[in-house]
N, C-alpha and C positions, 0 to 999 in steps of 0.2 A: 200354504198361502191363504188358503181360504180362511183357518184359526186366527190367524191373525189379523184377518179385520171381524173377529167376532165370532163366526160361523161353529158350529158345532156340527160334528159329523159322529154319527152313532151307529151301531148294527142295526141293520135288518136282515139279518142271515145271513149265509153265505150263497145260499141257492135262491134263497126267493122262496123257503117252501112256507105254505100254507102252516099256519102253529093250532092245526085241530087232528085230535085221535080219529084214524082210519080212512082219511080224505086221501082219495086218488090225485095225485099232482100227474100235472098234465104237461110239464117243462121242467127244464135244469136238468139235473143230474138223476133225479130220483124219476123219472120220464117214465109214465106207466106204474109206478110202484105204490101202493100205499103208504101213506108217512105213519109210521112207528114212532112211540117214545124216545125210541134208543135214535132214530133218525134224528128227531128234535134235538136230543144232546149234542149228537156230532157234528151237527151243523152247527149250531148256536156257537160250541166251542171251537170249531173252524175260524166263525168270522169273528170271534173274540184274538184268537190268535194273529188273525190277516192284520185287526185293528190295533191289537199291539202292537206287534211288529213296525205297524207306520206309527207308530205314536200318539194315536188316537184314543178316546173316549172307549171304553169297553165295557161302564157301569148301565147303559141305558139302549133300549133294544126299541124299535120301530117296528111295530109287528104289520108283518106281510099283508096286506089285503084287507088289513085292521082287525084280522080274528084269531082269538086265542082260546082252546078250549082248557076246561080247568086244568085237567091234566098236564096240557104245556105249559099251566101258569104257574103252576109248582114246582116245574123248570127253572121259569124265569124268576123266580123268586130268589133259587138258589144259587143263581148264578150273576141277575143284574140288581139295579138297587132303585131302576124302572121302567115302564112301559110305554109308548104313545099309541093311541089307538089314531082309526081316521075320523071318529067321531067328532066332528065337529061341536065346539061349544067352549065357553068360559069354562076353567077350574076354580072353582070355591071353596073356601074351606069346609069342611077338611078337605084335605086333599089325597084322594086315592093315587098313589105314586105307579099302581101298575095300570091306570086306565085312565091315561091322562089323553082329555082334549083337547086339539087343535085343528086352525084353519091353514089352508093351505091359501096360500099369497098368489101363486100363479096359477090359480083357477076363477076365472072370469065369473063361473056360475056356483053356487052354494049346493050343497046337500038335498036344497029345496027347490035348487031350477031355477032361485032368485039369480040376476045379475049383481055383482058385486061393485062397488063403487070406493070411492076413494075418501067420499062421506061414509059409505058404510064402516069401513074400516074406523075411520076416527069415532062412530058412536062407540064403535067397540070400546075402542081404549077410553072414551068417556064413562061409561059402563065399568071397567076396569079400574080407573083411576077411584071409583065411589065406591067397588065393593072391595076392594082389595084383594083380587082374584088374582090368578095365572093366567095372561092371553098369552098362547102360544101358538107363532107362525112357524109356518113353514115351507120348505119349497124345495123341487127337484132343482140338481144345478142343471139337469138338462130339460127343462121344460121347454115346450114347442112355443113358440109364436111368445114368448118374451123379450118385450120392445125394452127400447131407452125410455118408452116412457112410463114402462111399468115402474124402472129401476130408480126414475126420478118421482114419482109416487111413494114408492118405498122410503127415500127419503124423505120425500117432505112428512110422510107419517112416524116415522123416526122424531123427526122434530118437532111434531106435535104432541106426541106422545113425550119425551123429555119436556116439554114445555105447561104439558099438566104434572108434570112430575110423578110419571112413571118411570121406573128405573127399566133399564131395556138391559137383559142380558142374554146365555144361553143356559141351557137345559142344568148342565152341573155345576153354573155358577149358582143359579136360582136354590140346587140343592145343598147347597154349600151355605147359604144367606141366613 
C-alpha cells in the first residue's frame, strides 16, 4: 500500500546490526556477539531475501545507526547499488551513491538541536531547486507524536516543491532518472 502512493521501502538489515568490523552489538540476534564480516553478509542477504519475497526494493540498504566501516562497504557494494547514511545534508553532484544524505521529516530537531520548521524545509527545496541537487526525506512509518499536522505540512511542501519545479520521487526512481 504504501508503494503505491510513492513510498519506497529499502533494507536496513535484518537485525538492525551495527555495519562496522568487531562492534559488540548489544540486541537482536547476534546479542553479546561481536559482528563479523561473514555476520554482515548473512544478514544483509536475509533481509534482501525477506524484501524480495514482499516485492520490495532490494538494490538500496539504510545503514543501521548511519555507520559503515570500509570493510562493510565492500559488502554493500557487492551486493546493493546504494547506501543512505543519517547524515544530514544536500547531495550534490557528484553524487556518492553509497553515502548519501538525508533529512529525516519526523524529527522536530535537526543534527544541530536547531527546531525545524516548515520554512525550513521549503529553504531546502529552494536551495535544491538552484543547485540541482538530491534532497532526500525521510521518515519512520512508526514515528512517535506524528500529528495530522505534520502530514498536512508534508503536503503543503510537496506542493511547493512541485511548484518550484522540483520533481519529487523515490530513491530507485531518482536512480533510474
Amino acid at each position: 500500500k504504501l508503494r503505491g502512493l510513492g513510498a519506497s521501502i529499502h533494507s536496513h538489515t535484518n537485525n538492525h546490526i551495527q555495519l562496522d568490523a568487531n562492534v559488540l552489538q548489544k540486541s537482536g540476534e547476534y546479542h553479546e556477539q561481536y559482528i563479523t564480516m561473514d555476520i554482515v553478509r548473512e544478514d544483509l542477504s536475509a533481509s534482501q531475501k525477506l524484501l524480495d519475497e514482499n516485492n520490495c526494493n532490494i538494490s538500496i540498504l539504510v545503514y543501521p545507526h548511519g555507520i559503515i566501516s570500509a570493510e562493510a562497504e565492500a559488502i554493500v557494494r557487492e551486493n546493493f547499488s546504494a547506501g543512505v547514511t543519517i547524515t544530514e545534508g544536500m547531495n550534490e553532484l557528484p553524487i556518492d551513491p553509497y553515502h548519501l544524505m538525508r533529512y529525516n521529516l519526523a524529527r522536530k530537531q535537526g543534527g544541530d538541536g536547531a527546531k525545524r520548521t516548515l520554512e525550513d524545509w521549503k529553504q531546502l527545496v529552494d536551495y535544491c531547486a538552484e543547485s540541482g541537487g538530491w534532497l532526500i526525506w525521510m521518515m519512520h512509518s512508526y514515528s512517535d507524536g506524528f500529528t495530522d499536522e505534520d502530514i498536512a505540512d508534508i503536503i503543503e511542501l510537496c506542493q511547493y516543491a512541485a511548484g518550484r519545479g522540483v520533481e519529487i520521487m523515490n530513491l530507485e526512481d531518482g536512480f533510474a532518472y
